[in-house]
N, C-alpha and C positions, 0 to 999 in steps of 0.2 A: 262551662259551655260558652262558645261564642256570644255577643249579645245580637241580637236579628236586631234592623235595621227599618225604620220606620218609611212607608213608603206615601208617593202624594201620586193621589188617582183620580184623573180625571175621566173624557168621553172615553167611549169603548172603540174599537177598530175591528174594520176585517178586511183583510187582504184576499179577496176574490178572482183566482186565475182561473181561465180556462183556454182550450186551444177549439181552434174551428174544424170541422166536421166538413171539410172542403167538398167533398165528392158527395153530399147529401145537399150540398149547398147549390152546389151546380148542377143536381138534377131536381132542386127544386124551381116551379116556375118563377116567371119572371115579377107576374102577382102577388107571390107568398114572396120573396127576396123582398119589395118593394114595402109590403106589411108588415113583415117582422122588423126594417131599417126605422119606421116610422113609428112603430109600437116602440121599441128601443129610444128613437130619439126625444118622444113623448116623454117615457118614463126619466130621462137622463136631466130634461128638462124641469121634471119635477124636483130631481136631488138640487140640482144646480139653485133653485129659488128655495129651498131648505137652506142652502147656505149664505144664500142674500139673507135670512132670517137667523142667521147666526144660531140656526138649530140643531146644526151637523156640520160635515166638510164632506168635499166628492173628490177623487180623482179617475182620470181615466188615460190608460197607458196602452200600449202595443210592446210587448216582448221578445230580446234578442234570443234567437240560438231554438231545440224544441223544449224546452221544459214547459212553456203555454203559450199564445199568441197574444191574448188579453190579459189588463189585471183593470178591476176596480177596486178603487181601495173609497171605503164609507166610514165616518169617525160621525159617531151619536149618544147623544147621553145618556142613552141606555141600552144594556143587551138584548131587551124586547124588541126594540127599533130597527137593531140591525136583524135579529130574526124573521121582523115582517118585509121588511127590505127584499131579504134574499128570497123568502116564499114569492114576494108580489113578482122577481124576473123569471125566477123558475118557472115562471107559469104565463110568462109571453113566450110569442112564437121563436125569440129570436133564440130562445133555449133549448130549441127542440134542435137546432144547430152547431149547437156549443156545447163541448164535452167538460165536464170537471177535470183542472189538472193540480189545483191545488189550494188548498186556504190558510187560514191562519187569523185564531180570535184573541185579541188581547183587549188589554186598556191602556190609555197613555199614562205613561208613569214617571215620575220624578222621586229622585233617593234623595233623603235627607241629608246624607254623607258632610255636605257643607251649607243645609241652607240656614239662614238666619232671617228672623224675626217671624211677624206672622205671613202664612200663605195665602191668607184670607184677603189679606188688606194689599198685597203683591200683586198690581195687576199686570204687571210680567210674568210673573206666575201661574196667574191665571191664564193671560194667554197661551202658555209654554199649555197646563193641563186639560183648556179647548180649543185646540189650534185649528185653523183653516190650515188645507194645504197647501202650501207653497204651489205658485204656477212656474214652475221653472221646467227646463228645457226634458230634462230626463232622471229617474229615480231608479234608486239600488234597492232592491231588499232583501234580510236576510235572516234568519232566526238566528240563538247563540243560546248555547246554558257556560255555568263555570263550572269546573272542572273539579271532581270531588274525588283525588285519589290521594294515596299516602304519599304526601310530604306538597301534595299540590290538591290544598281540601280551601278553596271560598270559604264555606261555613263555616271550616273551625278557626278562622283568622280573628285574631283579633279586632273588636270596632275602629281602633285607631291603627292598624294596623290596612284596614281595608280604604279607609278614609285617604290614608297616605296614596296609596296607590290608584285611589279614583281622581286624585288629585291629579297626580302627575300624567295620567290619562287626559285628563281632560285638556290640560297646557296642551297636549298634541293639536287634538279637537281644536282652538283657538285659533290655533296658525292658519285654518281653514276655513277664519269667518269673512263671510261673501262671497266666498266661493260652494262652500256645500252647507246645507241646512239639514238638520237631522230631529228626526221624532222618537223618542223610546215605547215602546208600548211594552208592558208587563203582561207575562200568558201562564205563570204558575199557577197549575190547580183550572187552566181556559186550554189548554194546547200542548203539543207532543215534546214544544221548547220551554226554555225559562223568558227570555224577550226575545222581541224583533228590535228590529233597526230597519228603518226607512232614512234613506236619505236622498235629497233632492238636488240639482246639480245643473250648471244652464251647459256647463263646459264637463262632458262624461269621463273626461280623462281624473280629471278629481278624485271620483272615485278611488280608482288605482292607486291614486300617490298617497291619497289620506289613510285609506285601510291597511297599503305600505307600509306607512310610517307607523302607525300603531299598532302593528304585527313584533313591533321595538320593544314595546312599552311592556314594562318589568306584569303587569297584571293580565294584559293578552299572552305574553312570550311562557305565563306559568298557569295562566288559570281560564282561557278561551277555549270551546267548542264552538264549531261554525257549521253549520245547516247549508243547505244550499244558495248559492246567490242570484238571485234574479236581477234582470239589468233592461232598463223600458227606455221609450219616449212617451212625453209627455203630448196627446191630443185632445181636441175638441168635437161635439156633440157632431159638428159641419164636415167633420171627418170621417165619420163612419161608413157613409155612401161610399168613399173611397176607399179605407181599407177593405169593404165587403165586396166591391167589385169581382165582378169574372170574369 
């Protein structure tokens, strides 16, 4: 049997989409709009000084095309947290406007594939497994598992065998630092994927060329499934008056 692969787990995440409920919204008055902007920007305010306190990370996006209009995405160090998270919006008004269009629970994950020494005393590492998000211009995100058929099986490959090829993945990755920053989160045994992929970008065309180019690579071209891909801009709390306008 293959040998499984040791993995480094840090905060937990959740990718929080939903789409807006527009014709409930615009027959709602102009006092409940006003309430549920303010209850919202209250609560967003609260995430945002969770992350001054290096106790979580927030982001908050708008979504092209209809698969949702919003995403929030919450990284906390534990699954409890983000559980009361999602109860305490569920239960402001601005929820009563916003339809679920999709989630997604992992944790940040790093494979041991190459790493060396300890994790513990790495504090690259540590950042890489409690990241703040990146504030950068616009984010991709996507689920993925690997591919488990005859003669194209991840698990039965060989350790060194996979190592190779995460390798030469990652070279791709490289050619594309300071241009896009990426977060893994692991959801085996959390969600309907194996991981997500987040990544973050000031210039959105990146995307395209980097997921392009690594569409190549001998480990996505034999052993990649791909979910669907969501594609944002990145906003602030000063923003939401404006995107909720009517």
């Amino acid at each position: 049997m293959a040998e499984p692969i040791e993995t480094l787990d840090g905060w937990y995440a959740l990718h929080d989409f939903h789409t807006v409920d527009w014709t409930a919204w615009k027959y709602a008055t102009e006092e409940e709009r006003k309430e549920a902007i303010a209850e919202l920007e209250q609560l967003m305010e609260n995430w945002e000084q969770i992350e001054k306190d290096r106790l979580g990370s927030f982001g908050f996006y708008t979504i092209i095309g209809q698969k949702a209009d919003l995403l929030f995405i919450h990284v906390r160090p534990t699954m409890e947290e983000l559980t009361e998270l999602e109860t305490a919006f569920n239960k402001t008004k601005i929820a009563e406007y916003l339809v679920p269009a999709y989630s997604y629970v992992s944790v940040v994950e790093l494979s041991t594939y190459l790493a060396k020494g300890d994790p513990d005393e790495d504090p690259e590492i540590q950042a890489r497994l409690k990241p703040v998000l990146p504030k950068w211009n616009h984010v991709c995100f996507y689920p993925m598992d690997r591919r488990r058929v005859e003669n194209h099986n991840w698990f039965a490959e060989s350790k060194e065998e996979r190592s190779r090829l995460m390798y030469e993945h990652g070279m791709t990755g490289r050619k594309y630092a300071g241009k896009v920053r990426q977060i893994v989160t692991g959801s085996i045994g959390f969600d309907d994927w194996e991981w997500g992929v987040t990544l973050f970008a000031h210039d959105i065309l990146q995307f395209k060329k980097l997921i392009y180019e690594m569409r190549f690579d001998e480990v996505s071209a034999r052993f990649a499934e791909f979910g669907s891909f969501f594609i944002g801009h990145r906003k602030e709390r000063d923003d939401i008056a404006k995107i909720m306008s009517v």
